[in-house]
C-alpha positions, 0 to 999 in steps of 0.5 A: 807735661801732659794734662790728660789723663789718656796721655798721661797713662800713654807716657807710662806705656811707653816708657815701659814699652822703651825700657822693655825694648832697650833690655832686649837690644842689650841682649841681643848685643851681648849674645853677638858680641859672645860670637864675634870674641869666639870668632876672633879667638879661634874656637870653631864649637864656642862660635856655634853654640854663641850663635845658636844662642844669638839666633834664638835671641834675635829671633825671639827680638823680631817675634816681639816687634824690636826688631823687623823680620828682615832686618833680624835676617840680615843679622843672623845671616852675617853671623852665620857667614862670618862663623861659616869663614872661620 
């Protein structure tokens, strides 16, 4: 455990900063989940409006900092193509 008070408060900063960012992934794993089951289901409109919705919420991740740009991309860019093959 830490005996400075700067690096006592840092612990608090982070771990506030970790459960911030775990919140966000989840969701962000959730909305992408909700596209892969439109997807497997068969339902062309219920895939789109998911992935309208996992686009908003992986863009607003990488405008935090939880994920890199690119990385975020990528990820749209694979939902889109694989509601693009339905």
């Amino acid at each position: 455990m830490a005996n400075i008070k700067s690096a006592k408060k840092r612990i608090k900063v982070i771990e506030a900063k970790t459960l911030r960012n775990k919140m966000i992934k989840s969701g962000v794993k959730t909305s992408v989940k909700k596209v892969y089951s439109a997807i497997e289901s068969g339902d062309k409109e219920a895939a789109n409006s998911a992935l309208i919705a996992a686009t908003s919420d992986i863009d607003r991740a990488a405008s935090k900092g939880v994920f890199h740009k690119n990385t975020a991309s990528r990820k749209v860019s694979r939902l889109s193509q694989a509601v693009n093959k339905m």
